[in-house]
C-alpha positions as CSV (number, residue, x, y, z in Angstrom):
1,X,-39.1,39.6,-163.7
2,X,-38.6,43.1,-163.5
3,X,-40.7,43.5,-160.1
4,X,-39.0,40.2,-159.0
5,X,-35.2,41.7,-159.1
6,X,-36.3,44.9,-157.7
7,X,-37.8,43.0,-154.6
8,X,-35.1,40.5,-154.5
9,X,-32.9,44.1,-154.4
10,X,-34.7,45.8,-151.7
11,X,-34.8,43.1,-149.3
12,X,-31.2,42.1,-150.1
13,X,-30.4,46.1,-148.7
14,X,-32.3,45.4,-145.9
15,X,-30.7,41.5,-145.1
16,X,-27.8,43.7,-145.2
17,X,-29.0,46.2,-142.5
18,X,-30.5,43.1,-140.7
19,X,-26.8,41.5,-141.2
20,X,-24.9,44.5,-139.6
21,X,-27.0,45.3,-136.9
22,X,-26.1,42.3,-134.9
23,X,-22.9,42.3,-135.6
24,X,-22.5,45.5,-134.5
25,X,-24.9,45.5,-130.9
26,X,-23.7,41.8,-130.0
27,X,-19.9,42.5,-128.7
28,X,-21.7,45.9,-127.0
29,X,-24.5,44.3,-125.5
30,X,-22.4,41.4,-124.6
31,X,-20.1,43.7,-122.3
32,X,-22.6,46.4,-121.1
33,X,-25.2,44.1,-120.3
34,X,-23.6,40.3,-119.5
35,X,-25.0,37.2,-120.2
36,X,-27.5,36.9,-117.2
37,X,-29.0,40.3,-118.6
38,X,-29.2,39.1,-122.2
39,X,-30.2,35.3,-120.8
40,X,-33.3,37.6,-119.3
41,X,-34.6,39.2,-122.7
42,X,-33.9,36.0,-124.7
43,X,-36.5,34.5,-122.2
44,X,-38.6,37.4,-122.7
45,X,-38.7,37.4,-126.3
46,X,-39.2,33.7,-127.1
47,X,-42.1,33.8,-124.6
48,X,-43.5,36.9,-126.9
49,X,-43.0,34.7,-130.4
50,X,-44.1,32.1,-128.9
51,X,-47.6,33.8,-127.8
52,X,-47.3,35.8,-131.0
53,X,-47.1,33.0,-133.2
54,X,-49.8,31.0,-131.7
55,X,-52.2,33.8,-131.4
56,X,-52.0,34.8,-134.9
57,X,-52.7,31.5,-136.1
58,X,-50.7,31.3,-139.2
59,X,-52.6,34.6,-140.9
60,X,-49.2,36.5,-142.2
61,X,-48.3,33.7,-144.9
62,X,-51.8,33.1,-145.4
63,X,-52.6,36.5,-145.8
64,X,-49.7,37.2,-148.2
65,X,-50.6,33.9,-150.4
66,X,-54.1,35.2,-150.7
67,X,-53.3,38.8,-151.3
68,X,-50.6,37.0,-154.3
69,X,-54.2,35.1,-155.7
70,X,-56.3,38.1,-156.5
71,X,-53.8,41.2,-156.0
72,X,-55.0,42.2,-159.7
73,X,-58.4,43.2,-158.9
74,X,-58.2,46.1,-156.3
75,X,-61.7,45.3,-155.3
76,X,-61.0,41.9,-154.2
77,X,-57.7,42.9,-152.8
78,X,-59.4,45.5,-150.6
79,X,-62.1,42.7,-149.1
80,X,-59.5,40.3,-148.7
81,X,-57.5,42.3,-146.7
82,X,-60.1,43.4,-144.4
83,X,-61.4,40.2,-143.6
84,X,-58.0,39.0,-142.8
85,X,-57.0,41.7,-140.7
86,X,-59.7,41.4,-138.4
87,X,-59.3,37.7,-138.0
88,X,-55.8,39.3,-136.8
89,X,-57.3,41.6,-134.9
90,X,-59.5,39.7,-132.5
91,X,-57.1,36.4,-132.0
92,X,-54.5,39.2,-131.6
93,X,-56.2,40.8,-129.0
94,X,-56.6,37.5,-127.2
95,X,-52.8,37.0,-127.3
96,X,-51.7,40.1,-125.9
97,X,-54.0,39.5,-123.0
98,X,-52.8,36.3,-121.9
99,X,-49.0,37.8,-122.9
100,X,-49.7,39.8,-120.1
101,X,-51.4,37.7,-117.5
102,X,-48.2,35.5,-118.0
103,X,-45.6,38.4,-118.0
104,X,-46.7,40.2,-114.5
105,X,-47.0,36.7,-112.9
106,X,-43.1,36.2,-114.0
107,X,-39.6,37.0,-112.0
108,X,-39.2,39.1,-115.1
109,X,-42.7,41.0,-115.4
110,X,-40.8,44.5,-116.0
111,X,-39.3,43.2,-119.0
112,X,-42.3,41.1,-120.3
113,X,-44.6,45.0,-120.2
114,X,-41.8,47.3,-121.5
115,X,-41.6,44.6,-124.8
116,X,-45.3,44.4,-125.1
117,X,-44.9,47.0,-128.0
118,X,-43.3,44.0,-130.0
119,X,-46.4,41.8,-129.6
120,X,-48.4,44.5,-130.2
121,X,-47.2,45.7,-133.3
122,X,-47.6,41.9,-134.8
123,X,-50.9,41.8,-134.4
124,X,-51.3,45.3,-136.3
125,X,-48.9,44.7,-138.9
126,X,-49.9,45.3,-142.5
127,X,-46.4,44.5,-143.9
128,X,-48.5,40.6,-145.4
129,X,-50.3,42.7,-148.0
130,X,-47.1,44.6,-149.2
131,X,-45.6,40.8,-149.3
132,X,-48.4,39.2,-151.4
133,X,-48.5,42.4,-154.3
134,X,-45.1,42.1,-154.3
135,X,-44.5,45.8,-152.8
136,X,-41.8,45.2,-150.6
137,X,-40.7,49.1,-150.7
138,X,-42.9,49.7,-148.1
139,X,-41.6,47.0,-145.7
140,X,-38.1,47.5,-146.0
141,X,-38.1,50.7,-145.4
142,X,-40.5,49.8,-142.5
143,X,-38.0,47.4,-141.1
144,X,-34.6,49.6,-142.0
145,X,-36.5,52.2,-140.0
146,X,-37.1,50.2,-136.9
147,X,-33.4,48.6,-137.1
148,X,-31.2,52.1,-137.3
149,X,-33.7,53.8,-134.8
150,X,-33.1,51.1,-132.4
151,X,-29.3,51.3,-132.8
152,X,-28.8,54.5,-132.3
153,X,-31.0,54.1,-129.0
154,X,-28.9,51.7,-127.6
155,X,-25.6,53.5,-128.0
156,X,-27.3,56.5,-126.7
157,X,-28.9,55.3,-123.6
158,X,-27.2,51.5,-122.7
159,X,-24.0,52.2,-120.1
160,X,-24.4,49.5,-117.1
161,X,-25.9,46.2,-116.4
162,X,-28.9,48.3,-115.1
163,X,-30.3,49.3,-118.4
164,X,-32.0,46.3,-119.8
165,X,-35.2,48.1,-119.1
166,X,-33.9,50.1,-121.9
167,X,-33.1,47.6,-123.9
168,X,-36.3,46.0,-123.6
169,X,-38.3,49.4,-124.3
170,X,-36.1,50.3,-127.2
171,X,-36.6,46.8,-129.0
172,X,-40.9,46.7,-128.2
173,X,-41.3,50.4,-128.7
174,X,-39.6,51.0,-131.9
175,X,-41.5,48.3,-133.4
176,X,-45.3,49.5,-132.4
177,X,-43.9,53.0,-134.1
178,X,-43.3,51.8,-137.1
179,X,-45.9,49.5,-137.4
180,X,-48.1,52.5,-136.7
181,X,-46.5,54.5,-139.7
182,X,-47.4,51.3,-142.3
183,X,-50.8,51.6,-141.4
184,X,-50.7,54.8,-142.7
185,X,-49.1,53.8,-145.9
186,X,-51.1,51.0,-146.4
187,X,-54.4,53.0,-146.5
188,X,-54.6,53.7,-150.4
189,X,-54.5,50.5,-151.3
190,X,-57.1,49.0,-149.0
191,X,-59.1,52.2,-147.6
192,X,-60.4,53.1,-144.7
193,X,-60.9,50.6,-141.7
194,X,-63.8,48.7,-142.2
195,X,-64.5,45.5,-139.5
196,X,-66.0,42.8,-141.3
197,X,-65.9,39.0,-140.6
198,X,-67.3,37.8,-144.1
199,X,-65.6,34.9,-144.7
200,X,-64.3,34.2,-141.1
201,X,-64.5,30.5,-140.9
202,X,-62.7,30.6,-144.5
203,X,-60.0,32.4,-143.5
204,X,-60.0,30.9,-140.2
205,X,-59.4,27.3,-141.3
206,X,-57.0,28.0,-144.3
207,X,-54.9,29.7,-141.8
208,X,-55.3,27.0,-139.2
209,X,-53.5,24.8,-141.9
210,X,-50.3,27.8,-142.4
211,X,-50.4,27.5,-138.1
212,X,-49.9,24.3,-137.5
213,X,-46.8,23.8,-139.2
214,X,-46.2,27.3,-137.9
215,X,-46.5,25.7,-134.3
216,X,-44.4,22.8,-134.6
217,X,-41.3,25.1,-135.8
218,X,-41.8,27.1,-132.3
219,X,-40.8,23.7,-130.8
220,X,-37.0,24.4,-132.3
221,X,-36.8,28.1,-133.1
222,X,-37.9,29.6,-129.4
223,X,-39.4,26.7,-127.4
224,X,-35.5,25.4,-126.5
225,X,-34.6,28.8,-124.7
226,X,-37.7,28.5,-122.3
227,X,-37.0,24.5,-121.8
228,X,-33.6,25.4,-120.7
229,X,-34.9,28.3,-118.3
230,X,-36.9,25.9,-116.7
231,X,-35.0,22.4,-116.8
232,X,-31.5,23.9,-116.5
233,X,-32.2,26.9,-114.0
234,X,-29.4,28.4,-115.2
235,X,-30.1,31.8,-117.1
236,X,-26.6,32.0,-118.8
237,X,-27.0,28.8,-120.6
238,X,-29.8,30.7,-122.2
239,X,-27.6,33.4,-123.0
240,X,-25.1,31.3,-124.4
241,X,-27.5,29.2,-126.7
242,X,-29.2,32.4,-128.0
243,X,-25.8,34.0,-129.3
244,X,-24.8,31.2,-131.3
245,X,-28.4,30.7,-132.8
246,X,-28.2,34.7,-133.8
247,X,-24.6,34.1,-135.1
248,X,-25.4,31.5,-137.2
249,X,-28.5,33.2,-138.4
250,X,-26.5,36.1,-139.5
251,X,-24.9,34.1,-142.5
252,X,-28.6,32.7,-143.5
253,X,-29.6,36.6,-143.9
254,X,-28.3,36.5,-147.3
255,X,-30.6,33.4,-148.3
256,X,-33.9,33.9,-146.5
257,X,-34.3,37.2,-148.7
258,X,-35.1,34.2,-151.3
259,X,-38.0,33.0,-149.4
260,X,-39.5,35.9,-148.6
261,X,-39.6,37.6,-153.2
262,X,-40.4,33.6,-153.8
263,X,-42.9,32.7,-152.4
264,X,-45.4,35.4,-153.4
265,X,-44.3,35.0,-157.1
266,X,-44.2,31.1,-156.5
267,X,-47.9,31.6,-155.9
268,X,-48.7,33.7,-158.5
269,X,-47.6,31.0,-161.3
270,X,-48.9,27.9,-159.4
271,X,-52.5,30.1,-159.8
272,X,-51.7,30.7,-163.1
273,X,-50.9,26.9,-163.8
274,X,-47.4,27.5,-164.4
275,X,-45.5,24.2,-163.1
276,X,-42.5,24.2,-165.5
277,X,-41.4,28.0,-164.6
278,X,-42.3,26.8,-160.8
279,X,-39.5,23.7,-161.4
280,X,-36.8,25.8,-163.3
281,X,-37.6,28.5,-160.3
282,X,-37.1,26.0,-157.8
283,X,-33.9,24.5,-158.9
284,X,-32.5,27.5,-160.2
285,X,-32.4,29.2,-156.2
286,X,-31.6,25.5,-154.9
287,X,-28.6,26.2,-156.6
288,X,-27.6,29.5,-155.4
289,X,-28.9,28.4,-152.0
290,X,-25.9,25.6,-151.5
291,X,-23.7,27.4,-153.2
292,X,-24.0,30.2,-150.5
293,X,-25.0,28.4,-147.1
294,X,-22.0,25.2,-147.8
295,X,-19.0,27.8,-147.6
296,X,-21.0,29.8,-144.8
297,X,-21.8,26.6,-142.7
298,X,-17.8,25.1,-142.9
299,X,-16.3,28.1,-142.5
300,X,-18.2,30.0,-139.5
301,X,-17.1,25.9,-138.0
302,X,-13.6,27.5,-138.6
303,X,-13.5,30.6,-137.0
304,X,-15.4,30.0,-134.0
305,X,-12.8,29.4,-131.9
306,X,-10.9,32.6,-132.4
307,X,-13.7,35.2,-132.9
308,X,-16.0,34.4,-130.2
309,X,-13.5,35.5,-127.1
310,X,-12.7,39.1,-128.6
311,X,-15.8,39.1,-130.1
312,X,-18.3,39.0,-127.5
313,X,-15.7,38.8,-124.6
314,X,-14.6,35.4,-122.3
315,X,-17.7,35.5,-120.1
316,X,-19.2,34.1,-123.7
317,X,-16.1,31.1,-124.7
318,X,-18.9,28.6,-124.2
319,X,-21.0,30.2,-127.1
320,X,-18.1,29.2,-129.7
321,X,-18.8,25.8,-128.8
322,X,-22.8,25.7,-129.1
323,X,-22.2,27.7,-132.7
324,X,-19.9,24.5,-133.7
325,X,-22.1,22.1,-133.3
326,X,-25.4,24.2,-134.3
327,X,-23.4,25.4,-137.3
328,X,-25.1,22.8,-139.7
329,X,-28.6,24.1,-139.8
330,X,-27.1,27.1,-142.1
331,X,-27.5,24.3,-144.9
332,X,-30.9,22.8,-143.5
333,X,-32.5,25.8,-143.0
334,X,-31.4,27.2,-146.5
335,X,-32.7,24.5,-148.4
336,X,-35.8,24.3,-145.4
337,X,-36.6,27.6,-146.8
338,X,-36.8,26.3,-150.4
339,X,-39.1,23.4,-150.1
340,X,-41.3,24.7,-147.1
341,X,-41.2,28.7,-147.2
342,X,-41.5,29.0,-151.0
343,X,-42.4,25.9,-152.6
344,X,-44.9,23.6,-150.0
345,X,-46.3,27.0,-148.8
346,X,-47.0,28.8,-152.2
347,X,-48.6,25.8,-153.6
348,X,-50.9,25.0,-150.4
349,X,-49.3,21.6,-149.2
350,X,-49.4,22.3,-145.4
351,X,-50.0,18.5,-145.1
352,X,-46.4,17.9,-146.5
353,X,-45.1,20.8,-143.8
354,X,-47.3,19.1,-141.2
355,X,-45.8,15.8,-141.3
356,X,-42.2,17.3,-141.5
357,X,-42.8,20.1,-138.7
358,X,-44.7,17.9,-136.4
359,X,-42.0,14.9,-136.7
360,X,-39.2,17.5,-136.0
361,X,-41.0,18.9,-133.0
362,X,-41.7,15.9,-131.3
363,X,-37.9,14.8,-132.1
364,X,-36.9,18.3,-130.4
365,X,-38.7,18.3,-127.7
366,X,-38.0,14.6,-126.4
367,X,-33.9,15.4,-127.2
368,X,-34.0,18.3,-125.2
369,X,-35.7,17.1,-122.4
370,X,-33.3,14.0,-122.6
371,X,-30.7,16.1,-123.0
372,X,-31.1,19.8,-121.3
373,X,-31.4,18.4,-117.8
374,X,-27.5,17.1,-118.1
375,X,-25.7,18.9,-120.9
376,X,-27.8,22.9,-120.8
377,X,-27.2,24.4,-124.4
378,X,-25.3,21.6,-125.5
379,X,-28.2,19.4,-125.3
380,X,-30.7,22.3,-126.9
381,X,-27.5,22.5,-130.2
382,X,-28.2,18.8,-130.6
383,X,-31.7,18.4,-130.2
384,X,-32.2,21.5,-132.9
385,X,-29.7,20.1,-135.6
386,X,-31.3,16.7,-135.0
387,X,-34.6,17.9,-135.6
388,X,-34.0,20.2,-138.5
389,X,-32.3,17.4,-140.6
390,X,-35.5,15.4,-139.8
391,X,-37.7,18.0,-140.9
392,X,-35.8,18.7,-144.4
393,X,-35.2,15.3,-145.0
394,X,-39.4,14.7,-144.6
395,X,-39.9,17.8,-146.9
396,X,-37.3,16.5,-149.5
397,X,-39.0,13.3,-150.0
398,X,-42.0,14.5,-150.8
399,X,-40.7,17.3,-152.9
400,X,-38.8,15.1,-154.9
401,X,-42.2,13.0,-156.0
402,X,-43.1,16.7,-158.1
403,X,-40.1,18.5,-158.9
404,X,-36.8,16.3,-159.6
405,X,-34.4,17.4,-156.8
406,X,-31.2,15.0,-158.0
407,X,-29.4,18.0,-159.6
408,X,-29.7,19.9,-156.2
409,X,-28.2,16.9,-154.4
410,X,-25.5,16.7,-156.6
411,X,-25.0,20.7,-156.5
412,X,-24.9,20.0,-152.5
413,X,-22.2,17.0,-152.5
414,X,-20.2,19.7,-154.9
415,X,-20.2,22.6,-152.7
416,X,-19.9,20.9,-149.8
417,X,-16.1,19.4,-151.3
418,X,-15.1,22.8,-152.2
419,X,-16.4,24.1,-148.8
420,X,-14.0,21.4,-146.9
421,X,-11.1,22.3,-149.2
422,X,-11.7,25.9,-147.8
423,X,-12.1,25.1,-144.5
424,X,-8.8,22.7,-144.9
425,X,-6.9,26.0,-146.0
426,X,-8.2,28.1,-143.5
427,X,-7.8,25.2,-140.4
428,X,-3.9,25.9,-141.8
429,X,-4.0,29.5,-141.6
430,X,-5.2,29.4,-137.9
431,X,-1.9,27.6,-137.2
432,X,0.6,30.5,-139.0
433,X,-1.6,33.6,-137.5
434,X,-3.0,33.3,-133.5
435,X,-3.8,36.8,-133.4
436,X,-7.8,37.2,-132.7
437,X,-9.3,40.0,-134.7
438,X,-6.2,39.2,-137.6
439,X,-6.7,36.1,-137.7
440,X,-10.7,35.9,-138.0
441,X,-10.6,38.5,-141.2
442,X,-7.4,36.7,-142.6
443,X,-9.7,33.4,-142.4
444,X,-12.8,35.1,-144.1
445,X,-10.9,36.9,-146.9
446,X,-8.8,34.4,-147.7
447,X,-11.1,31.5,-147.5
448,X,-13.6,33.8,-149.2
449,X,-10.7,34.1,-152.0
450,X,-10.5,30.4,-152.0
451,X,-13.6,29.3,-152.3
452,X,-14.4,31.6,-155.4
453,X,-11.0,30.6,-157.3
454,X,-12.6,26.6,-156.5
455,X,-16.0,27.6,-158.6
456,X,-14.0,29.4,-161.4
457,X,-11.7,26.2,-161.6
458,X,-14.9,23.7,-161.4
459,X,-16.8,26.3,-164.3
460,X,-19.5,26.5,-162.0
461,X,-22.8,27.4,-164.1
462,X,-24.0,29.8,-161.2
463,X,-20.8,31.7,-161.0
464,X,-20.3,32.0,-164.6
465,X,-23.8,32.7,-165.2
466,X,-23.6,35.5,-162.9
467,X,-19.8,36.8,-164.3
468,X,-21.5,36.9,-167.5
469,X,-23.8,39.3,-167.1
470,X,-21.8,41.5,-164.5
471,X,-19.7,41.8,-167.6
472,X,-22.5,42.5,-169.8
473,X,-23.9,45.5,-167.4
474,X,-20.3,46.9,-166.8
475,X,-20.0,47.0,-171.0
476,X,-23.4,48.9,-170.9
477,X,-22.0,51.4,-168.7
478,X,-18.7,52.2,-170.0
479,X,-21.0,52.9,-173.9
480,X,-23.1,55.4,-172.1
């Protein structure tokens, strides 16, 4: 438990960073750049995860579920990751080159070679292994690296509408860096190179079955931003769709840090034949999952109207409408993350991800196509909420035939009634402050207050739990 927490503390830090940094770049790329400029790289980079994704084939969660199997016998561990890496290694190579046949035959090709680092860097990255031991020091520190780098880049160099060269460089290079530097610090737990394909068709088809699932997610993560380049022609939609997807990611930072500690330890016990610490495990993060992504999901509905214009500036009002109505996937995603990422994943049930990735694809791409051509981002917001819900709902069904999920149905009809009784106080705040900037803080803090004050009345068990042994540690501190 002890490794657990520090994980679960590590990547919280980072989710933090990863929180921040957006926050922070968004409103100044916004107005140095403009939405045809950041329309451009959004294009750019859901092209590269797109290619990515496919060409890796699903290795990075199988890698880190077989590195969670055997990471107790340094000789296995060692083999393991060898074989795996070079399965990387040569579909990786196969990527990047067709990345680049696409990328100088595009309007965009400058863009698509000065972010080749990004790709790049996936297909070298060692960061799986550090996932599956359960060493996430390495990663984070990996990732914090790349993230303040970058930052301080941008600031540095980005003035005009002429710099997304930069921009492009900055975010491709500084990831091939620091990818370079975990090689280095991966080295004395697996050795030297050593290119070996023993066990390639293994490792080949258990991946195929993490890809799959893999692919059908592209079809509403990145696929929408290049079906509205091409059936809407109109780059700023892109723009617009791609801000409010990356705002309403921000608030799921603080929840996929669950996912990623999980699912390795997930793994672990399911080897182990540990189903009852698997089902208290589940259930326990279901829990905090709602009881953070309800409040998040009602109340960034709230404030979208007044923090997107001095936030990102007017060229942007139309993203305040795409985050409203892409606003519920905070809550699909969230528990998405619990049956798929940790659970379905960790326990080697890709046929359960299949059914629900593949269904929600299909349903996104038909929506979209249906709907881009006439309503742009609009039609991409709908098709994606659609499509989660679809997916979850699949996933849920199936989960609920091995673990009993009724207590975190009930824990989401509870937080979602104390998240509409903050959102009611906070809809009535808008209406005494008009202020921008004021009245955006006044509705976090004090729906923030009121949301909390709502779990101490109801005696929620999380809360209390959690109060309980903050007062404990405190205690233990004042005696020293």
């Amino acid at each position: 438990m002890g490794k657990l927490i520090s994980n679960y503390i590590y990547n919280f830090l980072y989710q933090i960073v990863v929180l921040l940094v957006p926050l922070i770049l968004s409103p100044f790329l916004a107005r140095k750049l403009g939405a045809d400029n950041l329309g451009i790289y959004s294009y750019v980079y859901s092209t590269c995860a797109v290619i990515s994704t496919i060409s890796l084939i699903g290795t990075y969660n199988y890698g880190a579920r077989q590195i969670a199997y055997i990471r107790d016998n340094p000789t296995d561990l060692k083999r393991v990751y060898w074989e795996i890496f070079n399965l990387r290694l040569i579909f990786g190579l196969i990527g990047i080159f067709v990345y680049f046949i696409i990328g100088c035959n595009s309007d965009y090709n400058l863009y698509f070679v000065l972010f080749s680092g990004w790709l790049i860097a996936g297909v070298f990255d060692p960061s799986w292994m550090f996932v599956g031991t359960e060493n996430m020091k390495p990663t984070v520190f990996k990732n914090l690296a790349v993230k303040i780098i970058s930052v301080i880049l941008i600031f540095i160099t980005i003035s005009s509408k002429n710099d997304l060269w930069k921009y492009s460089l900055i975010m491709g290079g500084t990831m091939l860096i620091s990818t370079v530097v975990l090689l280095f610090q991966v080295t004395p737990y697996v050795g030297h190179p050593c290119f070996r394909l023993t066990n390639f068709k293994k490792h080949f088809f258990g991946s195929l079955n993490l890809f799959l699932p893999q692919v059908a997610t592209l079809f509403y993560l990145q696929v929408d931003k290049i079906m509205i380049k091409i059936l809407y022609s109109d780059i700023n939609q892109v723009s617009f769709y791609d801000q409010s997807e990356k705002i309403v990611t921000i608030p799921l930072t603080f929840i996929t840090v669950l996912s990623t500690v999980m699912m390795p330890r997930i793994a672990n016990e399911f080897a182990n034949k540990n189903y009852e610490r698997i089902e208290r495990l589940i259930l326990s993060v279901g829990k905090l999952s709602l009881l953070l992504s309800c409040p998040m999901m009602v109340g960034i509905f709230c404030i979208a109207d007044n923090f997107i214009p001095w936030y990102l500036g007017t060229e942007f009002i139309q993203t305040a409408l795409a985050i409203k109505i892409i606003c519920p996937i905070i809550i699909s995603n969230s528990m998405a993350g619990l049956s798929g990422n940790q659970y379905f994943t960790a326990t080697n049930q890709i046929n359960i991800l299949m059914k629900a990735y593949v269904s929600a694809a299909v349903t996104n791409v038909l929506v979209n196509a249906l709907l881009i051509p006439q309503y742009g981002f609009v039609g991409a917001a709908v098709a994606t909420v659609i499509s989660s819900y679809i997916s979850v709902g699949i996933q849920y069904y199936y989960l609920n035939k091995q673990v009993n999920v009724s207590a975190i149905v009930k824990d989401l009809i509870k937080y979602l009634l104390l998240s509409f009784v903050m959102g009611a106080f906070i809809m009535m705040l808008n209406i005494v402050i008009t202020d921008g900037v004021i009245e955006t803080f006044a509705d976090i803090l004090i729906g923030g207050l009121v949301y909390f004050v709502l779990l101490v009345i109801t005696k929620d068990t999380m809360l209390m739990s959690f109060l309980k042994k903050a007062k404990k540690f405190v205690k233990r501190g004042v005696n020293k």
